[in-house]
Biopython code that builds the backbone (N, CA, C, O; Angstrom):
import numpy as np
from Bio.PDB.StructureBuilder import StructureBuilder

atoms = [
    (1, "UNK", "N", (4.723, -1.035, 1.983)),
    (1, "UNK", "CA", (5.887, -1.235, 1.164)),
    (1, "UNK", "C", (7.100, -0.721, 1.923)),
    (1, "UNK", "O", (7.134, 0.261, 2.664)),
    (2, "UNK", "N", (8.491, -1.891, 1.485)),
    (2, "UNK", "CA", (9.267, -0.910, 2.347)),
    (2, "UNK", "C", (10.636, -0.775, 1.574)),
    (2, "UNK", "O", (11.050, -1.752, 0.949)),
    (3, "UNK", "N", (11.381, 0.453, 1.597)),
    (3, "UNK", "CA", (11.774, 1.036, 0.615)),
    (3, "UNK", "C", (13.313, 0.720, 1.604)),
    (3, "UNK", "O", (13.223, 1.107, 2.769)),
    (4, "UNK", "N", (14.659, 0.065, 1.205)),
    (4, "UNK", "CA", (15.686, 0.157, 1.893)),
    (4, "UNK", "C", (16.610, 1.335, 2.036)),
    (4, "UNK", "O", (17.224, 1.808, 1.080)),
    (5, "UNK", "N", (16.668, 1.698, 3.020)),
    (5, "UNK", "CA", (18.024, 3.092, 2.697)),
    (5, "UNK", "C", (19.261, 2.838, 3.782)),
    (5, "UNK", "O", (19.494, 1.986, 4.639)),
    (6, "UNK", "N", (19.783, 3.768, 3.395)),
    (6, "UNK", "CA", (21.168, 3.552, 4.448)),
    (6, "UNK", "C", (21.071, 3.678, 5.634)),
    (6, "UNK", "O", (21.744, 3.020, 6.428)),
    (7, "UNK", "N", (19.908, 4.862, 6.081)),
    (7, "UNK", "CA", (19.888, 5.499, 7.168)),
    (7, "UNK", "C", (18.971, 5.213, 8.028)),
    (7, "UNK", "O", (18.735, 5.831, 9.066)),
    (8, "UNK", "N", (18.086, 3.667, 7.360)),
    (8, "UNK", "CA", (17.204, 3.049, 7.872)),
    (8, "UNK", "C", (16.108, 2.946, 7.163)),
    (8, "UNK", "O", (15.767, 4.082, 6.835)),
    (9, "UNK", "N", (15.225, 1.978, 6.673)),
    (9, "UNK", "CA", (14.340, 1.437, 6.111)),
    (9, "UNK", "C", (13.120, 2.744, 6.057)),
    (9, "UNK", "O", (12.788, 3.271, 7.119)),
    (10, "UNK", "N", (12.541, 3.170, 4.817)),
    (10, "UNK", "CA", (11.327, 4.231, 4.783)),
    (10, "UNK", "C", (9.901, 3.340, 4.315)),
    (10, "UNK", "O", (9.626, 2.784, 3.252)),
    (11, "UNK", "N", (9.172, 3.465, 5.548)),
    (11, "UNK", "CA", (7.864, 2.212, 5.147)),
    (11, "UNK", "C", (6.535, 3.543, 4.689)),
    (11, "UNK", "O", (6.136, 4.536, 5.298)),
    (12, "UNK", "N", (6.253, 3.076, 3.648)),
    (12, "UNK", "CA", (4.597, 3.610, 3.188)),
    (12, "UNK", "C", (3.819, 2.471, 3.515)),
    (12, "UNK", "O", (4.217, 1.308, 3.444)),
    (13, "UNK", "N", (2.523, 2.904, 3.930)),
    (13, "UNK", "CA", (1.200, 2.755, 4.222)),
    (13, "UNK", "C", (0.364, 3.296, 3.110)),
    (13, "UNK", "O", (-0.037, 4.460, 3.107)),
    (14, "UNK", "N", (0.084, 2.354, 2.079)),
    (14, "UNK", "CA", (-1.396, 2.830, 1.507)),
    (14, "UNK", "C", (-2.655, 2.041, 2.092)),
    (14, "UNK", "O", (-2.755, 0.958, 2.670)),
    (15, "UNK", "N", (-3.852, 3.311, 1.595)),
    (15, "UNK", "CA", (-4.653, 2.525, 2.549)),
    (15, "UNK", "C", (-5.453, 1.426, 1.510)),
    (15, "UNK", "O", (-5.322, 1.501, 0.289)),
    (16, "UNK", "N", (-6.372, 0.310, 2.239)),
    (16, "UNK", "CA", (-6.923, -0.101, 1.509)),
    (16, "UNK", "C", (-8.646, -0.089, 1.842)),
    (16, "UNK", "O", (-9.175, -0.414, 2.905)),
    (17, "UNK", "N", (-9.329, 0.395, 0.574)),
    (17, "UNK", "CA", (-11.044, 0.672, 0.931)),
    (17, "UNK", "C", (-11.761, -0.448, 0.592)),
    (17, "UNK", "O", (-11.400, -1.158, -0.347)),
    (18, "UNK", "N", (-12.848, -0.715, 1.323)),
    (18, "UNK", "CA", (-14.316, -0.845, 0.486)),
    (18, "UNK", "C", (-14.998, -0.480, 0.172)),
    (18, "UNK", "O", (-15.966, -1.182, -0.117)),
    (19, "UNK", "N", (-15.026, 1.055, -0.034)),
    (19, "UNK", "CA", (-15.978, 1.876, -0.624)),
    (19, "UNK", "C", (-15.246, 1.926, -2.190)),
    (19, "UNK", "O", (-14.028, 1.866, -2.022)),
    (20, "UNK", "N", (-15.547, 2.004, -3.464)),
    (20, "UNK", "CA", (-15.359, 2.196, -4.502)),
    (20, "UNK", "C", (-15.052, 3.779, -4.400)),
    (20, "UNK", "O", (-15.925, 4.627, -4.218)),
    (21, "UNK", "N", (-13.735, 4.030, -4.539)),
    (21, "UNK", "CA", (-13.018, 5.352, -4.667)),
    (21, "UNK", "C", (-14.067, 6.221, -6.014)),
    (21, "UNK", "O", (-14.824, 5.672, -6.815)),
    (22, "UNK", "N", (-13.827, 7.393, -5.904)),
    (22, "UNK", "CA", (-14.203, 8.382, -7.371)),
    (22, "UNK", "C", (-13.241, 8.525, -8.094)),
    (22, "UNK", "O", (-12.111, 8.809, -7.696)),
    (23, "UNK", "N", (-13.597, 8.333, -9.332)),
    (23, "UNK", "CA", (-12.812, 7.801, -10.853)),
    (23, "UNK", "C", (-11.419, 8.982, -10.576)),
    (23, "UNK", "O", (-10.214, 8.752, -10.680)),
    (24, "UNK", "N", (-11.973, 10.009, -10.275)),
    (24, "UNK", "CA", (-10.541, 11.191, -9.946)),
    (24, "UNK", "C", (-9.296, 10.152, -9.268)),
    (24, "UNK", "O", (-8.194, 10.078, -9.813)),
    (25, "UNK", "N", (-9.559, 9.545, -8.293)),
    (25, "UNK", "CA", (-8.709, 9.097, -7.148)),
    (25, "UNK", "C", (-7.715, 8.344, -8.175)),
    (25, "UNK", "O", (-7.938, 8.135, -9.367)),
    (26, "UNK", "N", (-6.538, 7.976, -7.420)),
    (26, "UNK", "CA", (-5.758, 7.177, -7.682)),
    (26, "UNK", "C", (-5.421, 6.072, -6.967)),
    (26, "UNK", "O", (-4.644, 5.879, -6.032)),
    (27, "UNK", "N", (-6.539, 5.033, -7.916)),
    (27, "UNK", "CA", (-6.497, 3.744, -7.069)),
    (27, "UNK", "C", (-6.508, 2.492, -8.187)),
    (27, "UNK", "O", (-6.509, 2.663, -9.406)),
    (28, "UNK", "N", (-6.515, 1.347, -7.582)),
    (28, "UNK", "CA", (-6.692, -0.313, -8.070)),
    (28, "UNK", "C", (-7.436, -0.770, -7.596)),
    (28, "UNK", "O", (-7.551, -0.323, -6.455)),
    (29, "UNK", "N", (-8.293, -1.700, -7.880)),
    (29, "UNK", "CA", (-8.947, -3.064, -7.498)),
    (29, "UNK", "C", (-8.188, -4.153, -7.118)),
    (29, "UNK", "O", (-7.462, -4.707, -7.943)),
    (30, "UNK", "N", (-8.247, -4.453, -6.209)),
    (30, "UNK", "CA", (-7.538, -6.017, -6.275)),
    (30, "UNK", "C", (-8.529, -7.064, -6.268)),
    (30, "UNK", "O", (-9.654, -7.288, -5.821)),
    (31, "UNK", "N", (-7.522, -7.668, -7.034)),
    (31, "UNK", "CA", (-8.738, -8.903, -7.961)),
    (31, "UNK", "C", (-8.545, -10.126, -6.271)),
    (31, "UNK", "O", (-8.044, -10.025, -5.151)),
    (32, "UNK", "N", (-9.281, -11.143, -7.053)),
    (32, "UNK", "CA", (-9.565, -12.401, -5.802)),
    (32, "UNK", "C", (-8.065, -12.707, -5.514)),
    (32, "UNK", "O", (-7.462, -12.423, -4.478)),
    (33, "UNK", "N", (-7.649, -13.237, -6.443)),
    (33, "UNK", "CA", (-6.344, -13.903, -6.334)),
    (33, "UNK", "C", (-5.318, -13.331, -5.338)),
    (33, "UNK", "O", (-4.642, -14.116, -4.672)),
    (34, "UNK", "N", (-5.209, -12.353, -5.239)),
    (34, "UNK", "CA", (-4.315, -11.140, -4.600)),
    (34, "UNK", "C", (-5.033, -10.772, -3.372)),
    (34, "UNK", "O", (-4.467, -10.035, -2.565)),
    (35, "UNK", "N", (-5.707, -11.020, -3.243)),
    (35, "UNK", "CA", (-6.582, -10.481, -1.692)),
    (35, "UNK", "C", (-6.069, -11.954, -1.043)),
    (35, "UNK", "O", (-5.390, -11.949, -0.017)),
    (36, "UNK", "N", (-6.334, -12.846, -1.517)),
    (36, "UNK", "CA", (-6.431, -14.472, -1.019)),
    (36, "UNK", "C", (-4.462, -14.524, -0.391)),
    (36, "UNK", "O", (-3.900, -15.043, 0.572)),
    (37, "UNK", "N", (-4.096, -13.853, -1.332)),
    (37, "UNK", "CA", (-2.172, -14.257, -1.160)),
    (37, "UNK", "C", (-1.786, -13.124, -0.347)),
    (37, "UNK", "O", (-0.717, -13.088, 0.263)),
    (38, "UNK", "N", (-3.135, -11.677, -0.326)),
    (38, "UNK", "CA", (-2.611, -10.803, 1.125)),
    (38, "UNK", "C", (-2.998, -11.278, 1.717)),
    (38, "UNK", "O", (-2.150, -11.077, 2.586)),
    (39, "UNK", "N", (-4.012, -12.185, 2.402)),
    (39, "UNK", "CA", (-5.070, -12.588, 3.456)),
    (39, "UNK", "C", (-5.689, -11.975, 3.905)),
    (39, "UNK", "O", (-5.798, -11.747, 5.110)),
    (40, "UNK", "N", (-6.440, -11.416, 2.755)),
    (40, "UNK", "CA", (-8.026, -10.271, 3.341)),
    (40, "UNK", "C", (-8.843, -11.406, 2.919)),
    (40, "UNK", "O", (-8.811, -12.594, 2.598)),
    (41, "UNK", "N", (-9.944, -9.912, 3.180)),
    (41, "UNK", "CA", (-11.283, -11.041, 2.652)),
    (41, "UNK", "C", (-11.522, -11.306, 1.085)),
    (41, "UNK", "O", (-11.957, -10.405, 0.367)),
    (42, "UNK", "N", (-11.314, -12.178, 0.746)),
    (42, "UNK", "CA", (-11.953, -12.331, -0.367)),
    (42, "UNK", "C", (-13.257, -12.015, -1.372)),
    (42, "UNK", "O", (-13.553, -11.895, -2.561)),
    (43, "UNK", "N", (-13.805, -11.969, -0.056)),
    (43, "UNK", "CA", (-15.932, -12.020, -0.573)),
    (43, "UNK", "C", (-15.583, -10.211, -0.499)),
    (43, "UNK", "O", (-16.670, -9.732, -0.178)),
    (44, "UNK", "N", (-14.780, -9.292, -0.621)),
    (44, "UNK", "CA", (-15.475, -7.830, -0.328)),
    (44, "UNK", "C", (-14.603, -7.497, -1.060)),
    (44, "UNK", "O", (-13.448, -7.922, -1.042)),
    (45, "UNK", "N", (-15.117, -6.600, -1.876)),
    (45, "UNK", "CA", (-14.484, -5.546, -3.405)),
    (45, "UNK", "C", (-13.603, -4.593, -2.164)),
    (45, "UNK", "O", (-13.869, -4.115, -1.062)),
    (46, "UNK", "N", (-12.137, -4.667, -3.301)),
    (46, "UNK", "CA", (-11.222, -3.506, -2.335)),
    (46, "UNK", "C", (-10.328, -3.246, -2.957)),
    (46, "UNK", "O", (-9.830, -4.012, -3.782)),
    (47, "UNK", "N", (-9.880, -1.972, -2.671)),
    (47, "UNK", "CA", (-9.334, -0.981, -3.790)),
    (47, "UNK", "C", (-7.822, -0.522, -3.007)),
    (47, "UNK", "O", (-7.990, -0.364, -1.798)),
    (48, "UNK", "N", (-6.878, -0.363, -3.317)),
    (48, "UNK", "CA", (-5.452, 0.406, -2.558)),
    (48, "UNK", "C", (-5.093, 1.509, -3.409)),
    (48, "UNK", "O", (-4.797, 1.592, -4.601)),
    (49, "UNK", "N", (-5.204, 2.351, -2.445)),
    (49, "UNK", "CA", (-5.250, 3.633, -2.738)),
    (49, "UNK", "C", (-4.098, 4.644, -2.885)),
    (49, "UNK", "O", (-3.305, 4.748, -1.949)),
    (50, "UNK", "N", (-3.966, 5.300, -3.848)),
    (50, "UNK", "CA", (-2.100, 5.672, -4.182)),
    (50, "UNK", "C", (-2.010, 7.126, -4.170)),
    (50, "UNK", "O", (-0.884, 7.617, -4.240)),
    (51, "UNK", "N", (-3.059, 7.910, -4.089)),
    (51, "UNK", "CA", (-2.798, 8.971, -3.930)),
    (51, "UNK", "C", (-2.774, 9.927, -2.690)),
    (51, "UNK", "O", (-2.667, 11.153, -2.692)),
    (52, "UNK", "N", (-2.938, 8.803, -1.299)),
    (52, "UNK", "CA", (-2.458, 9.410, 0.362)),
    (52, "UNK", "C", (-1.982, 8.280, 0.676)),
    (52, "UNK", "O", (-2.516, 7.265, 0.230)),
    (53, "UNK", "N", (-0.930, 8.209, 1.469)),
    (53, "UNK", "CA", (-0.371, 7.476, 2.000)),
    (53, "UNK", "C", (0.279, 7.572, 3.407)),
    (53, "UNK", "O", (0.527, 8.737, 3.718)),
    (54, "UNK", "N", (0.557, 6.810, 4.169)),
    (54, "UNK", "CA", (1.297, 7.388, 5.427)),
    (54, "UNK", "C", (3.062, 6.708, 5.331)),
    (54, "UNK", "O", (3.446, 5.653, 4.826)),
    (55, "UNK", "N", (3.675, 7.556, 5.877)),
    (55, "UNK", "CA", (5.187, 7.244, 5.936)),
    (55, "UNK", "C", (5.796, 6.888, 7.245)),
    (55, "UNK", "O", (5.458, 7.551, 8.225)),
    (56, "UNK", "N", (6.642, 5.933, 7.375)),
    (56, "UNK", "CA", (7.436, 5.744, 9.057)),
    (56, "UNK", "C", (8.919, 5.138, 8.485)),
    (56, "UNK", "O", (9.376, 4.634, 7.459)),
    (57, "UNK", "N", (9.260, 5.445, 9.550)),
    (57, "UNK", "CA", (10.793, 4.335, 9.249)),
    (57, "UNK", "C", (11.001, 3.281, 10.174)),
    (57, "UNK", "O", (10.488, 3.163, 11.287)),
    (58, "UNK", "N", (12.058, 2.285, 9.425)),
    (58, "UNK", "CA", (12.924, 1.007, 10.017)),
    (58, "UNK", "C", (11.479, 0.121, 10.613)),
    (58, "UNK", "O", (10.833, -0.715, 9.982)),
    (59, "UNK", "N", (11.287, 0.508, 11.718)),
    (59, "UNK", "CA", (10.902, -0.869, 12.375)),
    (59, "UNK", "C", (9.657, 0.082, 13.238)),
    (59, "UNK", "O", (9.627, 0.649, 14.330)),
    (60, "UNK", "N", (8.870, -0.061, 12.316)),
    (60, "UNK", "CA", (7.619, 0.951, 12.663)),
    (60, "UNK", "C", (6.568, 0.046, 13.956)),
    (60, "UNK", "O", (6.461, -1.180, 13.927)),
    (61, "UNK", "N", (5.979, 0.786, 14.858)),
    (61, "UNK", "CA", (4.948, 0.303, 15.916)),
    (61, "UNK", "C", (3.950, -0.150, 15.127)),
    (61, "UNK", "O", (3.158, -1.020, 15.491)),
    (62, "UNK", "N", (3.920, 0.717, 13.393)),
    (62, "UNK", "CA", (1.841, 0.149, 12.819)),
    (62, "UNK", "C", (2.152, -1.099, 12.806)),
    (62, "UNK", "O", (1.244, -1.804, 13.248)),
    (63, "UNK", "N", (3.568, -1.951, 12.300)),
    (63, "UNK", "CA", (3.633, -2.905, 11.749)),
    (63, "UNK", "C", (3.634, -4.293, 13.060)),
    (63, "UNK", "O", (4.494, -4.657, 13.862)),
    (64, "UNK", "N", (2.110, -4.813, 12.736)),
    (64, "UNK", "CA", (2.678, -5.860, 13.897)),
    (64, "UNK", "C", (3.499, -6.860, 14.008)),
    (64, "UNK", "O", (3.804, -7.601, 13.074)),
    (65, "UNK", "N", (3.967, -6.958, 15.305)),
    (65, "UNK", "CA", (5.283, -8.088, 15.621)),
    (65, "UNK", "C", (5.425, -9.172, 14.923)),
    (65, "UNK", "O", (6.522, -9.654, 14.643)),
    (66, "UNK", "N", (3.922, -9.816, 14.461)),
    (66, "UNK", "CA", (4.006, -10.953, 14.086)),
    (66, "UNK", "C", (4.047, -11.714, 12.769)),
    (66, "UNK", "O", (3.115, -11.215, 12.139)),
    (67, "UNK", "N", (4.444, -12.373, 12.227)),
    (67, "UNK", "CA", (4.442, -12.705, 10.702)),
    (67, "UNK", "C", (3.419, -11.930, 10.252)),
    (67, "UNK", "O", (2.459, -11.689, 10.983)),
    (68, "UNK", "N", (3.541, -11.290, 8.569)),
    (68, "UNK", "CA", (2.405, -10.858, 7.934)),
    (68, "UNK", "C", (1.559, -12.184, 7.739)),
    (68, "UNK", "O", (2.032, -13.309, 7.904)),
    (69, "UNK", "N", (0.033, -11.873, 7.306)),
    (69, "UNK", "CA", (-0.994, -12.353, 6.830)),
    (69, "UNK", "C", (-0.592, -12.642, 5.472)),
    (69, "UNK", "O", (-0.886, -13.705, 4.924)),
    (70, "UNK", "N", (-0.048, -11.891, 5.017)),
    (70, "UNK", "CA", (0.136, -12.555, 3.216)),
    (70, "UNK", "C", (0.867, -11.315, 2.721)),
    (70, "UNK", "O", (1.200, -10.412, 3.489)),
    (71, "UNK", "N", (1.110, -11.303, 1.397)),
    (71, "UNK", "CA", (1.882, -10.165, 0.628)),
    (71, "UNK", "C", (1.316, -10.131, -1.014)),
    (71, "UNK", "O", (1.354, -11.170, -1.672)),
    (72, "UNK", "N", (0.818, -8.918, -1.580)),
    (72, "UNK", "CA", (0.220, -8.956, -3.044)),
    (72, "UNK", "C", (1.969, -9.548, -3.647)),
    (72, "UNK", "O", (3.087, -9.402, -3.153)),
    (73, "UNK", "N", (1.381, -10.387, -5.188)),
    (73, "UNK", "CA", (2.638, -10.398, -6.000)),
    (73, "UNK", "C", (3.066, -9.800, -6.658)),
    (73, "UNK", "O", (2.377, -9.260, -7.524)),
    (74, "UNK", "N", (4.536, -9.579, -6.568)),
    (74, "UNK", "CA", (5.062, -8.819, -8.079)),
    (74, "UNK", "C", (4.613, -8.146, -8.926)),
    (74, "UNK", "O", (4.454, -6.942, -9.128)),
    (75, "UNK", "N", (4.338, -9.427, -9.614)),
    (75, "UNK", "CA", (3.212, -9.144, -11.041)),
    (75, "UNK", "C", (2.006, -8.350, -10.547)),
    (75, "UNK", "O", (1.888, -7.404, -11.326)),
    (76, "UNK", "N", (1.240, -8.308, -9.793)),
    (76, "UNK", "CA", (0.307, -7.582, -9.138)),
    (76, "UNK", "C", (0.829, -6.093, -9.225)),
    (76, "UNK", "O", (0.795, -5.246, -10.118)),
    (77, "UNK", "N", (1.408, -6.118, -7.725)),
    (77, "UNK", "CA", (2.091, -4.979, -6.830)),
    (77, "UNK", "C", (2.663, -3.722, -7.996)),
    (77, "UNK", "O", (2.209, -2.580, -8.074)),
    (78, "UNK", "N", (4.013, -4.438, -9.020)),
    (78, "UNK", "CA", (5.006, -3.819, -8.953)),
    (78, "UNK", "C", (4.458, -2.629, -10.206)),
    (78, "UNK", "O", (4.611, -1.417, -10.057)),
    (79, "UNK", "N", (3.936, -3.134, -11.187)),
    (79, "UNK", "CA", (3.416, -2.157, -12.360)),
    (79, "UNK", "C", (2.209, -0.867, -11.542)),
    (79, "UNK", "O", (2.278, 0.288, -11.963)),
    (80, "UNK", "N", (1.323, -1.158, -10.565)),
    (80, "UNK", "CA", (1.141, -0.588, -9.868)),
    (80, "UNK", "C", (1.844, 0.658, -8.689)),
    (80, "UNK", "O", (1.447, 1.760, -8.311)),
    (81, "UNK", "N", (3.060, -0.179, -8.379)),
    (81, "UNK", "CA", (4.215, 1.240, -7.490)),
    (81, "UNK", "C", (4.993, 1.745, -8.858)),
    (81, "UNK", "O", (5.773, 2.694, -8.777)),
    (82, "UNK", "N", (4.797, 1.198, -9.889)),
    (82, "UNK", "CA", (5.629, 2.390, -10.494)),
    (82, "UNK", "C", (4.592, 2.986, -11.478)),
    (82, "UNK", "O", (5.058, 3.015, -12.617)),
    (83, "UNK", "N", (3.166, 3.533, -11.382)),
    (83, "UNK", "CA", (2.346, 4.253, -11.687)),
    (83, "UNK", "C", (2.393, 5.314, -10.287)),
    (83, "UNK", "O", (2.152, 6.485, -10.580)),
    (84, "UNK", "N", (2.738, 4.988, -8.458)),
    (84, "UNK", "CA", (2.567, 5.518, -8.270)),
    (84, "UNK", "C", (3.687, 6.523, -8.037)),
    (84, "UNK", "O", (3.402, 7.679, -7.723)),
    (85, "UNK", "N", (5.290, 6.023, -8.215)),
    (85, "UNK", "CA", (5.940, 6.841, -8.660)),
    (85, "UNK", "C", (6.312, 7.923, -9.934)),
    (85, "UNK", "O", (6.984, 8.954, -9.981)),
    (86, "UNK", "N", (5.585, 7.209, -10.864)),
    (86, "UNK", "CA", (5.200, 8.815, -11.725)),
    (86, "UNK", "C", (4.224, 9.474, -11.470)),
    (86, "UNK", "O", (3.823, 10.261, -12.328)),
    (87, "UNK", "N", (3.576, 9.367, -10.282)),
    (87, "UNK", "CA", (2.430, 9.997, -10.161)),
    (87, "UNK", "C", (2.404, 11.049, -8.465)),
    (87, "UNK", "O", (1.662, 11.972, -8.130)),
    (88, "UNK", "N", (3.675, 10.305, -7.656)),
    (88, "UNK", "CA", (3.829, 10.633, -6.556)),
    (88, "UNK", "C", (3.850, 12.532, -6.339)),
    (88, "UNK", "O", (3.720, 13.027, -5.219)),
    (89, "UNK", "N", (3.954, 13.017, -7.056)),
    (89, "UNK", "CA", (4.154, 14.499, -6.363)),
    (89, "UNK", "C", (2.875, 14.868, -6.104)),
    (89, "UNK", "O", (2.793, 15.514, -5.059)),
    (90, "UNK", "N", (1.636, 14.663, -6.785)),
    (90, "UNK", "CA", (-0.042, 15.016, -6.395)),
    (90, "UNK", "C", (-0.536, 14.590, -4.966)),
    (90, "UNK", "O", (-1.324, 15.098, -4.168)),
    (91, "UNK", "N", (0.521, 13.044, -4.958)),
    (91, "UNK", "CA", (-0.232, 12.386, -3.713)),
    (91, "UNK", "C", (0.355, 13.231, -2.005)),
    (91, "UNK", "O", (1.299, 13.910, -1.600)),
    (92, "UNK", "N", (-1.079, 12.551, -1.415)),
    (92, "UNK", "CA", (-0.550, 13.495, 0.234)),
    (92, "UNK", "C", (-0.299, 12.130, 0.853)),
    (92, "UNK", "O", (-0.839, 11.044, 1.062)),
    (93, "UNK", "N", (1.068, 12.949, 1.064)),
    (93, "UNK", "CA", (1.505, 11.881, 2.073)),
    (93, "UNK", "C", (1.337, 12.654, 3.633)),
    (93, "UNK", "O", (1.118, 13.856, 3.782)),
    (94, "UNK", "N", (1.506, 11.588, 4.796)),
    (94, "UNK", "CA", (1.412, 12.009, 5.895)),
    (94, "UNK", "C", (2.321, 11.365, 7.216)),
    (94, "UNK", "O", (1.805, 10.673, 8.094)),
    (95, "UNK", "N", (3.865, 11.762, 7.167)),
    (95, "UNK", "CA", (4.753, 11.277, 7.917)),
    (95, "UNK", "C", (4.586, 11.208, 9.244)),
    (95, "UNK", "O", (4.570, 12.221, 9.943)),
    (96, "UNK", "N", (4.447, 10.009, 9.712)),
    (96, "UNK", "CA", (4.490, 9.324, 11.239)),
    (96, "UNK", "C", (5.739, 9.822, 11.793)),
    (96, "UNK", "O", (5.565, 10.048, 12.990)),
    (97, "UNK", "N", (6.741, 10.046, 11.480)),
    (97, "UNK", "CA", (8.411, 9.593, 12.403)),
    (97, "UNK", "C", (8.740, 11.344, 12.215)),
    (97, "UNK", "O", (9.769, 11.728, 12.770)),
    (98, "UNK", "N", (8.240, 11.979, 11.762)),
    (98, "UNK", "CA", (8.556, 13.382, 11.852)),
    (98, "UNK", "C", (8.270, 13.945, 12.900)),
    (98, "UNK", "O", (8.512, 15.143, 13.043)),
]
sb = StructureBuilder()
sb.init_structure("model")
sb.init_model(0)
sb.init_chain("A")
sb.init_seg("    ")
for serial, (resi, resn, name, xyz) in enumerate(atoms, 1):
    if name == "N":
        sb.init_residue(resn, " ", resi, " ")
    sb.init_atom(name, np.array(xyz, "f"), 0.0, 1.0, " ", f" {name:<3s}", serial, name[0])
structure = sb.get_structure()
């Protein structure tokens, strides 16, 4: 996700599993539909995970050069980032650009 600022773009990294997280964690399933429009695999249960994340800015090296593979929607995504902003002070984050 990438968050705009003045002083240059702040990108999070959540990760995404195939192991079925423990009910504690703070995570989602993504259903077929949404894996298919990120361009994962479809055939494998996978979860994005909101309570570690990694941080970089502007125009990060993780992100490769080349067009993304796909992007979750809106409707998906967005009710999801704002569970993990009321929820953000528990989560560990882990800043790249520091």
């Amino acid at each position: 996700m990438r968050i705009p600022r003045p002083d240059g773009d702040l990108v999070l990294f959540f990760p995404i599993a195939t192991k079925q997280p423990e009910a504690s964690r703070s995570a989602a399933e993504v259903p077929a539909i949404e894996k298919r429009r990120a361009g994962l695999d479809a055939d494998r249960r996978l979860w994005i995970i909101f309570d570690e994340f990694n941080t970089d800015i502007g125009n990060s090296f993780y992100l490769e050069p080349e067009p993304p593979l796909g992007r979750f929607s809106k409707a998906f995504f967005l009710p999801l980032l704002r569970e993990f902003i009321s929820r953000r002070k528990p989560a560990r984050e882990v800043s790249r650009f520091r």
